[in-house]
N, C-alpha and C positions, 0 to 999 in steps of 0.2 A: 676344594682342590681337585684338580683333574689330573687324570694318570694318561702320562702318552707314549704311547705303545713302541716297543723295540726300535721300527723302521722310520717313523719318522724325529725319532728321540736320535740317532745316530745322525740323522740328518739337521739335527737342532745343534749337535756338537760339533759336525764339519764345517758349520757356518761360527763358530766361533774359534776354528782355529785346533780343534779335539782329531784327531785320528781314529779314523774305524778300519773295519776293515771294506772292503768292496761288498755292497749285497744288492739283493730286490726284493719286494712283497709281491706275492704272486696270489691269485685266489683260483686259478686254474691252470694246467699241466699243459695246457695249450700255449699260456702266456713266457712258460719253461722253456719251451722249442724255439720262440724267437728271438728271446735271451741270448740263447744258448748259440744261436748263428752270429749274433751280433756282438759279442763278447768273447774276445779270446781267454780271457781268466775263469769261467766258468770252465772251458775245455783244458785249461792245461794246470789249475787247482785242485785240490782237495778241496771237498765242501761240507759246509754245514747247513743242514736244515732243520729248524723251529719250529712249532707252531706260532703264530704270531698272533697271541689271544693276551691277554691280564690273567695268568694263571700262573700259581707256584709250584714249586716239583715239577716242572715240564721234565726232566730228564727220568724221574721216578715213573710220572705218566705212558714213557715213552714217546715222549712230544718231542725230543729233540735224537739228530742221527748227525752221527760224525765221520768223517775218516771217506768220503763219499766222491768217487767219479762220478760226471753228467751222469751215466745210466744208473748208477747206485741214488743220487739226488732225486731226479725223475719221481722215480719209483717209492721213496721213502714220502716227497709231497703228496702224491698219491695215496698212500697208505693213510696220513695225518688228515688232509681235507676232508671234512665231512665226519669225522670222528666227532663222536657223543661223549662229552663228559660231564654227568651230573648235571644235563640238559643244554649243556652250550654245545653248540657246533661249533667245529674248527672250520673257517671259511678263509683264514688265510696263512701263508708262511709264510717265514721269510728264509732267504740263502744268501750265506755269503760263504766269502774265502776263509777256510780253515788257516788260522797261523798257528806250526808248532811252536811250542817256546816251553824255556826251561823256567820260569819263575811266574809267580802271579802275586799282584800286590792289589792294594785299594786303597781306594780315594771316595770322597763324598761330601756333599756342602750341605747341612739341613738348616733350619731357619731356625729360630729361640726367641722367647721374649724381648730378651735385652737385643739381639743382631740373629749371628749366624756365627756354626762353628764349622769348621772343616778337621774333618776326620783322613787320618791316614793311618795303614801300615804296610809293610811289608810280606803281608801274605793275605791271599786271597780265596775265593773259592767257597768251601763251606767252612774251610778255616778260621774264616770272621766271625761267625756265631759262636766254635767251639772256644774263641781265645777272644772276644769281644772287650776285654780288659786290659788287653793290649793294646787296643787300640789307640795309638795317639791324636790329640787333641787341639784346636788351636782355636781362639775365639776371637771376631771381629764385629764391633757393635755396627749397631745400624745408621748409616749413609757412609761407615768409613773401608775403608780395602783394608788387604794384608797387604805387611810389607814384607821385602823379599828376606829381611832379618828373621821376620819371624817364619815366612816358609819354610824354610833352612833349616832355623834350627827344629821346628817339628819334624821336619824329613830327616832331620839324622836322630833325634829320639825316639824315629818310628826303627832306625835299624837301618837307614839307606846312609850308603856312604859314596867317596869319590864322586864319577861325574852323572850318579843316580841323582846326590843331592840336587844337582841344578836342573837336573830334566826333569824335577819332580817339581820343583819350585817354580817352573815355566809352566808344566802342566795344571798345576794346580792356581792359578793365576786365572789362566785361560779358563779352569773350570768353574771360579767364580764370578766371571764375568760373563759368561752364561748365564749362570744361575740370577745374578744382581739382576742383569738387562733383560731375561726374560721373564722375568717375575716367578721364578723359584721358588719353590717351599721346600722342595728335596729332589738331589741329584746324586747319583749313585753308579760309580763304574766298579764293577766286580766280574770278571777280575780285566785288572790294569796288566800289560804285560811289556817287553820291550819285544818289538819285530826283529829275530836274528836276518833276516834281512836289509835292514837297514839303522837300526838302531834304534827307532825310534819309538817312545814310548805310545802304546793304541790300546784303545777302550773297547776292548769284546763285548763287551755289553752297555747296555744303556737303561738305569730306571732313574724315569723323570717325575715328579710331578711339579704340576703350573699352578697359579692363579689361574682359574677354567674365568673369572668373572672379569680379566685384564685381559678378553682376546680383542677387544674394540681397540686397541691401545699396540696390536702387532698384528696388520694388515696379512703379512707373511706366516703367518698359523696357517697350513692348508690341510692341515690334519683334523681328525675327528678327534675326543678325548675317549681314552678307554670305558666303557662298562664296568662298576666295581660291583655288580648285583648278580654275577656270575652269565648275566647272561647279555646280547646284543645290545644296543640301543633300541627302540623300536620305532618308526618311521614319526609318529606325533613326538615321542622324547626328543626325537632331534630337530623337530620344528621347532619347539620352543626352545631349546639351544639355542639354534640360529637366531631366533628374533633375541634372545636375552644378551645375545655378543655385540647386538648392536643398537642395545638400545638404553636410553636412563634408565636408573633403577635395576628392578629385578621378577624377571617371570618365569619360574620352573615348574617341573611337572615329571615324574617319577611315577607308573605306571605300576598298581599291582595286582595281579590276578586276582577273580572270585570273592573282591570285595563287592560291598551294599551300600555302603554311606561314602560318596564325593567328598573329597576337601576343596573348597576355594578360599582359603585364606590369605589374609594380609599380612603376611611375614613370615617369616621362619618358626619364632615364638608360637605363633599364634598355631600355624600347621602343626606343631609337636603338641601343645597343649588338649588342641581339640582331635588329635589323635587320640592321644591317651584315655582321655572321656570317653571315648565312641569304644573304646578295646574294654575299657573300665566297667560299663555299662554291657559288654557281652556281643557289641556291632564287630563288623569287619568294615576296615578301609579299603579304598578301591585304590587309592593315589597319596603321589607327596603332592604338595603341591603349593605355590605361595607367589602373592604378587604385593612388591614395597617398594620402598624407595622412591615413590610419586613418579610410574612405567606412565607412559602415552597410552590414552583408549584403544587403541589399535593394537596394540601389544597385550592388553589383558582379553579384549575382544578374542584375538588367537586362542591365548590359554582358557578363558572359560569354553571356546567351541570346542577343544578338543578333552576337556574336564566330562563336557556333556555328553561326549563321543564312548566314554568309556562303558564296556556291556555290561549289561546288570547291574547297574545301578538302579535305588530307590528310593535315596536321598540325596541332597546337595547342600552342604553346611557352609556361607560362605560370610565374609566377614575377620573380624575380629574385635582387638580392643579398641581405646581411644586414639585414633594418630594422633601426631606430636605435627606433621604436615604432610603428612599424603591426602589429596584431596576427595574426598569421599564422595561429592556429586561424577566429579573427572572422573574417575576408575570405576563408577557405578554406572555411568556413561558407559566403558568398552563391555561390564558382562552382561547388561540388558541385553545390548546391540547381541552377543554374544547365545545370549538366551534365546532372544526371538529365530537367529538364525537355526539353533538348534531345536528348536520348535517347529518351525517350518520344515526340516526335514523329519520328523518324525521320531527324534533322539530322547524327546522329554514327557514320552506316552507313563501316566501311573507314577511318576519322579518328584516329589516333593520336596521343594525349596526351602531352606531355614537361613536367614539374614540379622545378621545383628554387628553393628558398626559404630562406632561413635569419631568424630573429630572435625577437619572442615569442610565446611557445606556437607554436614551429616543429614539437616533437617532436606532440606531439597532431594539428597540423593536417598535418606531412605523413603520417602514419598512418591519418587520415581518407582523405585523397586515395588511399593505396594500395589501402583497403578497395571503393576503384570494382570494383577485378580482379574480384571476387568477385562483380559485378552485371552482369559481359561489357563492362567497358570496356576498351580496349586502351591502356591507361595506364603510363606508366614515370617513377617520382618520386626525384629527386637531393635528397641536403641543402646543408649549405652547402659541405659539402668538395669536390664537384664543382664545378670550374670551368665558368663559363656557357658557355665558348666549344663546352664539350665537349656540353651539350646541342644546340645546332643541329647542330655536327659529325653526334650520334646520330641523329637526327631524317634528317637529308640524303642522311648516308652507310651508315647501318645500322648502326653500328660501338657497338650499344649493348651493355654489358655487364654 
């Protein structure tokens, strides 16, 4: 699941019909000043300013300033931009219009086994945490909606009465028809208020998260997904993003400091298993990293060149168990291509390859792979009869045979 960040998560909810209030993401105080010309509600509002990162307690951080004229805004974006917390830089805000208001509620649709349920109450804030047992509940299986019966009566067992019930049951509609259409796993407005301006019920905040692996499927994603690793994306992390949103299958890659031993594995399974061997045996990993669901050569090609890319590496462990039909010649086909390229530049000086695969066209593709030897790669390739544990064992210990 992918987390999406404040500004473009409000802009996910204006498109289904949700009320926000007026804001922008800014990543420099330059971009402030022409806002600021071209926007009478910046000049004649109160404002709020964010940081606009995946971080929690921003108010405790001092990441968030309220109650703010243009020059009090300005000045507060300034102060947050480029703040260090526990190595993340703050690179963007956001500001919108302050609404005061006298009440906060919430609302939120999470996914479950069986369907999804949607959670309400009538108060909002940190409130929710301290009284989380109050909160009321309503369950809708999967492919069916709620109906307006049952919105109802959860809005009046949350505590809402009169014509809250039905602005609640409207709102709460609209919030799962967000959620359903855009492939939802959790969506979250804290706090929900009514604008003494106009009446109308608006969502101060926004936390979303998506199926990050359903962006092929909504053209209209022009957002990045947030970093949950505390820290940016890094320019190759978001390469293979991009090629994994568009393509079968699946090719990621998760970067991580001051490791030794590369992962290229075939799955998910396969990336935690031969984790845990390489940490078990006393190695450090460089990367997540995983290609399955039978990806196009060209898409593993990417991910193994930037696999190789990564500094200080000494090993590369790629492979895994038996497919069931990922094609083992096809995908051994993109990290060759993958390898040689990273050869050629100079990436795979001292780097030691470990290969172990089994399923179809296993025989072809690991005979491919052994044929590197003969081009000065320092490669060593198992079939399926070696056990995986015994590849990192080789890899760590020496103890290849």
């Amino acid at each position: 699941m992918g987390k999406v960040l404040e500004g473009p998560g409000m802009e996910l909810f204006n498109k289904w019909g949700i009320y926000t209030p007026r804001h922008f993401v800014i990543s420099t105080t330059d971009q402030f000043e022409s806002l600021l010309q071209s926007n009478v509600w910046m000049r004649e509002s109160k404002l709020v300013v964010k940081a606009h990162e995946a971080l929690g307690s921003r108010m405790k951080l001092g990441l968030v300033k309220i109650n703010l004229d243009a020059d009090g805004a300005k000045k507060a974006a300034d102060e947050i931009l480029g703040r260090d917390i526990d190595g993340l830089i703050i690179s963007q805000v956001i500001i919108s219009e302050m609404i005061v208001h006298e009440e906060e509620f919430y609302l939120a649709v999470t996914s479950t086994r069986e369907g999804a349920e949607i959670l309400m109450a009538k108060f909002g804030g940190i409130e929710v945490e301290e009284n989380w047992e109050q909160v009321k509940r309503t369950f809708v299986e999967v492919g069916d909606k709620p109906t307006d019966e049952q919105l109802e009566e959860c809005a009046k067992s949350a505590g809402f009465g009169g014509e809250l019930v039905e602005k609640m049951r409207k709102f709460s509609h609209r919030l799962f028809e967000a959620y359903d259409n855009e492939d939802g796993s959790y969506m979250e407005i804290n706090p929900l208020i009514v604008n003494p301006a106009d009446g109308k019920l608006c969502a101060l905040d926004a936390v979303i998260l998506l199926d990050n692996d359903a962006r092929y499927r909504h053209p209209d994603w022009n957002f990045s997904f947030a970093s949950e690793f505390g820290r940016a994306y890094t320019e190759d992390e978001k390469a293979i993003m991009e090629i994994d949103s568009r393509v079968k299958g699946s090719v990621k890659l998760i970067e991580i400091p001051g490791g030794k031993v590369a992962l290229l594995p075939a799955g998910g399974g396969a990336s935690v298993f031969y984790s845990d061997a390489v940490i078990n045996l006393g190695g450090t990993i460089a990367n997540y990293s995983e290609y399955s669901g039978d990806p196009p050569a060209w898409a593993v090609e990417a991910l193994t060149d930037k696999v190789c890319s990564l500094p200080g590496i000494e090993h590369i462990i790629v492979g895994g168990a038996i497919a069931n039909f990922t094609d083992v010649k096809a995908t051994f086909t993109g990290i060759i291509a993958g390898f040689r390229k990273a050869k050629e530049e100079g990436k795979l000086d001292n780097v030691k390859i470990w290969v172990r695969r089994g399923g179809p066209n296993e025989a072809v593709g690991l005979e491919s792979m052994r044929k590197l030897a003969e081009e000065g790669f320092d490669i060593h390739v198992y079939d399926r009869y070696t056990p995986l544990t015994d590849i990192a064992r080789f890899a760590l210990k020496g103890e290849d045979n």
